[in-house]
C-alpha positions as CSV (number, residue, x, y, z in Angstrom):
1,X,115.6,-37.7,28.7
2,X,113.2,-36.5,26.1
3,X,113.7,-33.4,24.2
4,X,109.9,-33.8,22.8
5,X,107.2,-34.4,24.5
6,X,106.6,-38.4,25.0
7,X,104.3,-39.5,27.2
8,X,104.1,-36.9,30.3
9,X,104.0,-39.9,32.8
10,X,107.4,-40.9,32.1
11,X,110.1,-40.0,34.6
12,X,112.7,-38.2,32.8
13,X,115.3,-39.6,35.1
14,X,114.8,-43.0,33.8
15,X,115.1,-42.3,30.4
16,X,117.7,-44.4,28.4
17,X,117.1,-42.4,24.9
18,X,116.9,-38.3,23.8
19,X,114.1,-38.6,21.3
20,X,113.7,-35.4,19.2
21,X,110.6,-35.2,17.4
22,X,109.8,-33.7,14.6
23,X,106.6,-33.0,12.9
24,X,104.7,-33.6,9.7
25,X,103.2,-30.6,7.2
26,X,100.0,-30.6,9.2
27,X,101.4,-30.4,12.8
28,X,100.1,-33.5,13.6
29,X,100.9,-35.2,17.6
30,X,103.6,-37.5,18.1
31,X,104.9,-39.8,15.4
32,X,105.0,-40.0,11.5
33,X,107.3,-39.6,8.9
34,X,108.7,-36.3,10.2
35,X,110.5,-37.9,13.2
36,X,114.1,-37.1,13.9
37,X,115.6,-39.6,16.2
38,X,119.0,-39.4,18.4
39,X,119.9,-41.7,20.9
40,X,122.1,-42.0,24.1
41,X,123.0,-45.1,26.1
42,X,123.3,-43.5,29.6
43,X,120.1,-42.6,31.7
44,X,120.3,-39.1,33.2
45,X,121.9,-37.6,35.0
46,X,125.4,-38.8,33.3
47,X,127.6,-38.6,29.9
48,X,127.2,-38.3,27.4
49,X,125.7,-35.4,26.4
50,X,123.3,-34.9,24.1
51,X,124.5,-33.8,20.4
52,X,123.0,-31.0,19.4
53,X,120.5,-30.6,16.3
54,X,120.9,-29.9,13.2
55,X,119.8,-26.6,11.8
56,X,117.4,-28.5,9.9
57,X,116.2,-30.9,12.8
58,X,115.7,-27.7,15.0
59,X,113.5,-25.7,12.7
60,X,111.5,-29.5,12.3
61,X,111.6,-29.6,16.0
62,X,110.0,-25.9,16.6
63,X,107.8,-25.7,14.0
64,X,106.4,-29.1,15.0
65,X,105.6,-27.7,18.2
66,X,104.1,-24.5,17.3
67,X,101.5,-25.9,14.5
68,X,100.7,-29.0,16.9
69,X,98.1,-27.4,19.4
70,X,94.8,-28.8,19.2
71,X,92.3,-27.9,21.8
72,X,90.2,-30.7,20.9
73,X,92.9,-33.3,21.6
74,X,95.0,-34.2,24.7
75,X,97.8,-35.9,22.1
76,X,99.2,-33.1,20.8
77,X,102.0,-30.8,21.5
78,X,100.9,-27.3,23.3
79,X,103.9,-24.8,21.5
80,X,107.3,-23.9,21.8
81,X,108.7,-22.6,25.5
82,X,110.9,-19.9,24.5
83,X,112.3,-16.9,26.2
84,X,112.7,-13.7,25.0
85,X,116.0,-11.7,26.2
86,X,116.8,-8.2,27.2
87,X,120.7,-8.3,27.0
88,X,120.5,-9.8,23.7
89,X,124.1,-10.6,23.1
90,X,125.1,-12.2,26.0
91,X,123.5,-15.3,28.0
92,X,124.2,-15.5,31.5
93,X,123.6,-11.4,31.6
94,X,120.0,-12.3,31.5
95,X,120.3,-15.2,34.3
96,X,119.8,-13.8,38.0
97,X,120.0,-16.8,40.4
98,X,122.0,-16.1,43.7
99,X,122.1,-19.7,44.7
100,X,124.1,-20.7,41.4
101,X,127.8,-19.4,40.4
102,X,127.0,-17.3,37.4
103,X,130.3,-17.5,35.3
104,X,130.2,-13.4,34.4
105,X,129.8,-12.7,37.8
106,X,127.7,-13.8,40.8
107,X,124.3,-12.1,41.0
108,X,122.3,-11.0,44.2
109,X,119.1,-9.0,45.2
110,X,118.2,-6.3,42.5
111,X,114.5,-4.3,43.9
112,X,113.2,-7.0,45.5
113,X,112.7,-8.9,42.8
114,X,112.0,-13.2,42.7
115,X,115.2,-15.2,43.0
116,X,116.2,-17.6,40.4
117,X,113.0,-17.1,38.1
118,X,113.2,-17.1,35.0
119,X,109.7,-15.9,32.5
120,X,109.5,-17.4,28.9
121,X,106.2,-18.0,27.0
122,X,104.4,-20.6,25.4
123,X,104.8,-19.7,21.5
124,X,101.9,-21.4,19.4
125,X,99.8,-21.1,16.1
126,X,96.3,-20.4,18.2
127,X,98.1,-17.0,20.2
128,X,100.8,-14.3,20.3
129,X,99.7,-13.9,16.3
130,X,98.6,-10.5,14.9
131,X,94.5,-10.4,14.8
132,X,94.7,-8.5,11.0
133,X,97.7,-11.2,9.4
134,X,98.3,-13.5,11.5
135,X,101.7,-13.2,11.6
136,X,103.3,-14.5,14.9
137,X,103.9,-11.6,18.0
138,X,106.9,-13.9,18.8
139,X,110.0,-12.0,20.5
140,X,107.4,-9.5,22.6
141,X,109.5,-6.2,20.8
142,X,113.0,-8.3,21.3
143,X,115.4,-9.8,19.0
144,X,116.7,-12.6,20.2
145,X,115.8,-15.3,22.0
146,X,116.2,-19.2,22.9
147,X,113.7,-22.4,22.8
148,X,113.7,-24.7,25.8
149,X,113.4,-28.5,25.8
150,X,109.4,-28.5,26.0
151,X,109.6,-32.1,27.7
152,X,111.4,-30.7,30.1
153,X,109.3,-27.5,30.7
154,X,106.0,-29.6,31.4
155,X,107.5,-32.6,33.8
156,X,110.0,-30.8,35.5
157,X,110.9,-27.0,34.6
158,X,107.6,-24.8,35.1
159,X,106.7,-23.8,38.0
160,X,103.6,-22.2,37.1
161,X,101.8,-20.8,33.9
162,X,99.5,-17.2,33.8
163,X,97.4,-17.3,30.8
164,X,98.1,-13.9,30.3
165,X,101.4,-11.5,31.9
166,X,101.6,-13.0,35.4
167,X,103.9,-9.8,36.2
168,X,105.6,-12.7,38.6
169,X,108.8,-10.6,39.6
170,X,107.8,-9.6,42.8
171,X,105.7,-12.6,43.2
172,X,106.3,-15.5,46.1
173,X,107.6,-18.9,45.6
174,X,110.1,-17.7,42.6
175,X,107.1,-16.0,40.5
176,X,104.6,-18.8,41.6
177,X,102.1,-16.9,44.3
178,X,100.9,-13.7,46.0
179,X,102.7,-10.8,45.2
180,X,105.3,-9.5,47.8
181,X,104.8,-5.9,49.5
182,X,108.5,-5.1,49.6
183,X,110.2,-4.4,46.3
184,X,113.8,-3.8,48.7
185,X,116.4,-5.6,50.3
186,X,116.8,-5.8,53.8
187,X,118.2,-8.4,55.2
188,X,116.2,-7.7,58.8
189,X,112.7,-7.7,57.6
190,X,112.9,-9.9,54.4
191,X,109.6,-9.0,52.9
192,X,110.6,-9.1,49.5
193,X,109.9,-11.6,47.1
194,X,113.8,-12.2,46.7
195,X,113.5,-13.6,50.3
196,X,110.8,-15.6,50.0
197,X,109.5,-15.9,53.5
198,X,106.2,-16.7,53.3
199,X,104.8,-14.4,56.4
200,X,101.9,-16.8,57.3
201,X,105.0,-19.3,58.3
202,X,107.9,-17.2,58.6
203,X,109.5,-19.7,56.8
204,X,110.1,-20.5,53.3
205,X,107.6,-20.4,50.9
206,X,106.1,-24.1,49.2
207,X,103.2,-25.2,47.7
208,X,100.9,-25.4,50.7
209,X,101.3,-21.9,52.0
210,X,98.5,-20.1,51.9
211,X,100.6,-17.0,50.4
212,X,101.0,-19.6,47.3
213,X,97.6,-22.1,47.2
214,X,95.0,-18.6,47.2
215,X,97.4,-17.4,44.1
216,X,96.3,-20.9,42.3
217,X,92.6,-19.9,39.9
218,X,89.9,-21.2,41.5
219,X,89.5,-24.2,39.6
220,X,92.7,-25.2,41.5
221,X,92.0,-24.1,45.1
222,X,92.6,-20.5,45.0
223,X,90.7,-17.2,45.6
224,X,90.2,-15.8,42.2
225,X,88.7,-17.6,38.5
226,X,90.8,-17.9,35.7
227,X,90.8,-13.6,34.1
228,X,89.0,-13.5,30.4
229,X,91.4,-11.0,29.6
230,X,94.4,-8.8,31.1
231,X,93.5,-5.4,31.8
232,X,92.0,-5.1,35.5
233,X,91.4,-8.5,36.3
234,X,93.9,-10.6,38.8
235,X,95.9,-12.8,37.2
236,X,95.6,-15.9,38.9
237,X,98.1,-19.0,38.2
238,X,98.3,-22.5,36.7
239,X,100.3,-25.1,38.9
240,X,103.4,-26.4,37.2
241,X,105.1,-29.4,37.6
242,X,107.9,-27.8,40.0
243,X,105.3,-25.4,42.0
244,X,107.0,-27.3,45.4
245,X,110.4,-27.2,44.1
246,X,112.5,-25.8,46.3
247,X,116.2,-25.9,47.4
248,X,116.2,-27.9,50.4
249,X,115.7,-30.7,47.4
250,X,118.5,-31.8,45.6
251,X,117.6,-31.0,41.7
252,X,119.9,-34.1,40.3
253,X,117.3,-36.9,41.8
254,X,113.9,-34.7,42.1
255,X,111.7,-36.4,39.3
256,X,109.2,-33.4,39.0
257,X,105.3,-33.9,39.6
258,X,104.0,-33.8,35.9
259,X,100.3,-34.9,36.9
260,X,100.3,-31.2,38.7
261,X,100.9,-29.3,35.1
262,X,97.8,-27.7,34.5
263,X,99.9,-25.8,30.9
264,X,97.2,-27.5,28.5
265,X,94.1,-26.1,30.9
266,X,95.9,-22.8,30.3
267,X,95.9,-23.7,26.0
268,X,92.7,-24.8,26.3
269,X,91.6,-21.4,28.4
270,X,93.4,-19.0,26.2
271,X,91.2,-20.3,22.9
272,X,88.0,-20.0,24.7
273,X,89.1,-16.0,25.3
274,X,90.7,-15.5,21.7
275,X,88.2,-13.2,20.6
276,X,87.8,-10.8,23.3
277,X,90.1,-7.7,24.0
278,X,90.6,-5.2,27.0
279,X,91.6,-1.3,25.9
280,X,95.3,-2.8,26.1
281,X,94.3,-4.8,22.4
282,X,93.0,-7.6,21.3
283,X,93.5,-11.4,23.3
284,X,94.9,-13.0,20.9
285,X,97.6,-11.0,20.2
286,X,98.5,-10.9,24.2
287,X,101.2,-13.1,25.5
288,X,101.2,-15.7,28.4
289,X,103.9,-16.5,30.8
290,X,105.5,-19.7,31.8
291,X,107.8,-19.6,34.7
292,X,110.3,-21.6,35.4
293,X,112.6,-22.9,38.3
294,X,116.5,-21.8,37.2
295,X,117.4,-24.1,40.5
296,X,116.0,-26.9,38.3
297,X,117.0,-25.3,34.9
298,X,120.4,-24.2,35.4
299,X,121.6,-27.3,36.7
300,X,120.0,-29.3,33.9
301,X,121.9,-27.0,31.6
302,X,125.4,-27.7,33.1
303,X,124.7,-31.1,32.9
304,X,123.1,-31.4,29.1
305,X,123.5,-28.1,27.3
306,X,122.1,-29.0,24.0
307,X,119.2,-31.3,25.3
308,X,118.0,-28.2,27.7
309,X,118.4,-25.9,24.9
310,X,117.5,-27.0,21.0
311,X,118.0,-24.0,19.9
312,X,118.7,-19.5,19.9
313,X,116.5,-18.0,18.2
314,X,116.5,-14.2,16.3
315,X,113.6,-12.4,14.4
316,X,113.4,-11.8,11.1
317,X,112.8,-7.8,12.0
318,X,115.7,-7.7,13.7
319,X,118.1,-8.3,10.6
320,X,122.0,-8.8,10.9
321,X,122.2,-7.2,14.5
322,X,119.7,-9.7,16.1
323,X,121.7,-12.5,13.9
324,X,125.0,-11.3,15.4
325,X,123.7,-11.1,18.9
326,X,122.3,-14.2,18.9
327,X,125.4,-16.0,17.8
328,X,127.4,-13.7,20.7
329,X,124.8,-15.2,23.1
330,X,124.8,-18.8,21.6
331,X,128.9,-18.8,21.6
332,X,129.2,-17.8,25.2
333,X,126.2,-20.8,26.3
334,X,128.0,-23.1,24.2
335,X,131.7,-21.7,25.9
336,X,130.7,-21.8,29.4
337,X,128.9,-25.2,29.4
338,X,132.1,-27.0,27.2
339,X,128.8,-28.0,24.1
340,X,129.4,-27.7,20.4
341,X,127.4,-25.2,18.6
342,X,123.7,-25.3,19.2
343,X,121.8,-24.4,16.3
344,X,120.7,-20.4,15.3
345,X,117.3,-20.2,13.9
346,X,115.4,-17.5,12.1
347,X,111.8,-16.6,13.4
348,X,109.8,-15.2,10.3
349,X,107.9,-12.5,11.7
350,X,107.6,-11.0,8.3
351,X,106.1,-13.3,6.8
352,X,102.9,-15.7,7.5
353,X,104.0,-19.5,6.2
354,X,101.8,-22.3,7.2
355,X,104.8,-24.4,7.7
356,X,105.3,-22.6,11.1
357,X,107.8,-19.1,11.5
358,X,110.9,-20.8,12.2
359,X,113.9,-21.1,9.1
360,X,117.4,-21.4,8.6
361,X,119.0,-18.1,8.8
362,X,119.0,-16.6,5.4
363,X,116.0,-18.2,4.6
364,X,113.0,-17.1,2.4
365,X,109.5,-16.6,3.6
366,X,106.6,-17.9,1.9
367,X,103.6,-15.0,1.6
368,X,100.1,-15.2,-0.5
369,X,101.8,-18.4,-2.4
370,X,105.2,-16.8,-3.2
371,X,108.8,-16.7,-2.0
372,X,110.4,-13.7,-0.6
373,X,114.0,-13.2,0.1
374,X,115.2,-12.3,3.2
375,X,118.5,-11.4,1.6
376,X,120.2,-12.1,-1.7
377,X,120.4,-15.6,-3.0
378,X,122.8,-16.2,-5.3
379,X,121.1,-18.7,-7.5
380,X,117.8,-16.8,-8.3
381,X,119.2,-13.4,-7.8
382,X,115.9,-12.2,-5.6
383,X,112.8,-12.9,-8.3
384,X,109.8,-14.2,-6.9
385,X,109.4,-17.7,-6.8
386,X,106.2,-19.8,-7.0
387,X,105.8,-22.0,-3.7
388,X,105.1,-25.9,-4.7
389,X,102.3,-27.5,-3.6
390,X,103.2,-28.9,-0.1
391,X,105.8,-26.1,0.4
392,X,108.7,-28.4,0.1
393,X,111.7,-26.7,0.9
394,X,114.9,-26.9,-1.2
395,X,118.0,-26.1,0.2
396,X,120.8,-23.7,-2.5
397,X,124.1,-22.6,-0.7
398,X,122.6,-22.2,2.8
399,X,119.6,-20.3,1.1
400,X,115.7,-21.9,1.2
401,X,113.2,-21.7,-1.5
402,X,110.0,-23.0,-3.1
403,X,110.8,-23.5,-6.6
404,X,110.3,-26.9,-8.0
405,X,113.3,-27.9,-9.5
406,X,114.7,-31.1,-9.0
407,X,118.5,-29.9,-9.7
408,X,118.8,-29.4,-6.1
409,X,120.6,-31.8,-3.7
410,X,118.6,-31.8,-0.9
411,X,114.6,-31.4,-0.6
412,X,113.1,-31.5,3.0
413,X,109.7,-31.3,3.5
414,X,108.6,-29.5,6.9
């Protein structure tokens, strides 16, 4: 199974190799020098598991897929799926799937609220970036975070994609159509979107009820045209490749529909509306949503921890608590799931470096054509430090830098 995007046609079930792509200075498609590859010899589902990355191959991996997006050509990557969460030390605190054991308790209906939905967003170098600096929006006002195989998001995962907030919670079909008008739950009426009863069929929502194909934009067979911008304008959706997923299908042997992933019409639509605005801010600084099927995910993560999940991630901003939560929340994944340590990676939202916002944790930041430490490195002792020409980063006892000499012992180029 790929953990970068190959060819979208592929079944993932028949794939013999984990392929983990990196990326080249420029963010360039698939391919090149900056390719990272690991291999397994069993198809899934099946051992053995994927190895997780390296730090290094992880930031590689991310900032590959955050520089990659080009409008202008169906090759390249789209961004980096990742999920922002509000219990930041812990990970199955933030997981609410009734259908799946949860190993810190069971959860159930809370308000109503969409069963087994999980809402991440599509991180990228064209969005979610500060109008004045561009200096990534990444982590929405939270700390912590992790990245999701992006492979696995667009042939199998998503069930949908709003190219601004979807506000899915109380949404049928797991976040994926019209909005529910009960926010309780009663067991008698079941209106909630927690039930999912579509009431045009009284029966379970899927794809072709009418509860879930009018929620589709237009341009898919629903009632309303894709919104230029957030603030009083109905937020239509983007089919994913899972928008019929549902539970009466086994996840192990469902393939996913990739040719129903409409994620790079939702790019594609979100540069054409950069430079507007709505009295909520500017469009470029808003964030989209991607939601995705935990009775698909979850499953895939018990089966291949590391390959569903490359990486957690913390913000710079956040400092030593956000580092320290993350690692709580990383440890218990990496516990429950039986994986060894999935890498911890520093977003830079301090900083703008054209190499992407992703670092090992400790790392410096480049700014205006100088390195600034995040904390103090024991070599240089915190002085500014010219960045070389193609940003080649140099690795000193765990810390990163720009400076050009050649007495270090490893030199990677991102």
């Amino acid at each position: 199974m790929a953990l970068l995007a190959t060819p979208l046609s592929v079944a993932c079930a028949a794939l013999a190799a984990v392929i983990l792509q990196g990326c080249g200075d420029h963010g360039e498609g698939s391919g090149g020098a900056g390719q990272t590859t690991i291999t397994t010899t069993t198809s899934f589902p099946g051992p053995p598991r994927t190895p997780p990355l390296s730090i290094d191959g992880a930031v590689k991996y991310l900032n590959g897929l955050y520089n990659a997006f080009d409008e202008k050509d169906d090759s390249t990557q789209l961004g980096a799926t990742i999920t922002m969460t509000s219990q930041p030390d812990s990970f199955y605190k933030n997981i609410f799937c009734s259908k799946i054991m949860n190993p810190l308790g069971d959860t159930g209906c809370y308000k109503g609220g969409a069963d087994c939905r999980l809402s991440a967003s599509l991180y990228g170098h064209k969005w979610i970036v500060n109008k004045t600096t561009n200096k990534t929006l990444l982590g929405l006002g939270r700390g912590v975070g992790y990245a999701l195989n992006q492979t696995m998001v667009q042939t199998r995962w998503a069930k949908c994609t709003y190219i601004w907030d979807g506000a899915s919670e109380n949404k049928y079909n797991q976040g994926c159509g019209r909005g529910a008008p009960g926010d309780d739950c009663n067991k008698k009426t079941k209106t909630s979107a927690f039930y999912n009863i579509c009431p045009s069929t009284g029966k379970m929502c899927t794809a072709k009820a009418k509860e879930v194909k009018l929620a589709l934009c237009k341009k898919y067979g629903g009632d309303h045209p894709v919104p230029t911008t957030h603030d009083g304008q109905t937020q239509c959706m983007y089919p994913g490749a899972a928008l019929d997923y549902h539970d009466a299908k086994a996840s192990a042997s469902w393939k996913g529909e990739p040719s129903t992933d409409k994620m790079r019409d939702m790019c594609k639509d979100r540069v054409k509306y950069n430079s507007g605005a709505d009295k909520e801010g500017p469009n470029l600084e808003k964030w989209n949503e991607i939601v995705l099927d935990e009775l698909l995910l979850l499953p895939d993560m018990q089966r291949d921890p590391a390959m569903a999940v490359p990486a957690f991630v913390y913000t710079q901003k956040g400092g030593d608590a956000a580092k320290k939560a993350a690692e709580s929340a990383r440890d218990e994944y990496c516990k429950y799931n039986k994986v060894a340590p999935i890498p911890l990676v520093m977003v830079d939202n301090v900083h703008v470096c054209p190499n992407g916002p992703f670092a090992a944790p400790g790392a410096w930041g480049c700014n205006g054509g100088v390195c600034t430490p995040q904390g103090k490195d024991p070599w240089a002792s915190g002085d500014l430090v010219d960045c070389c020409e193609h940003l080649a980063i140099k690795y000193h006892d765990g810390y990163q830098t720009c400076e050009s000499s050649a007495s270090f012992e490893e030199v990677v180029n991102v």
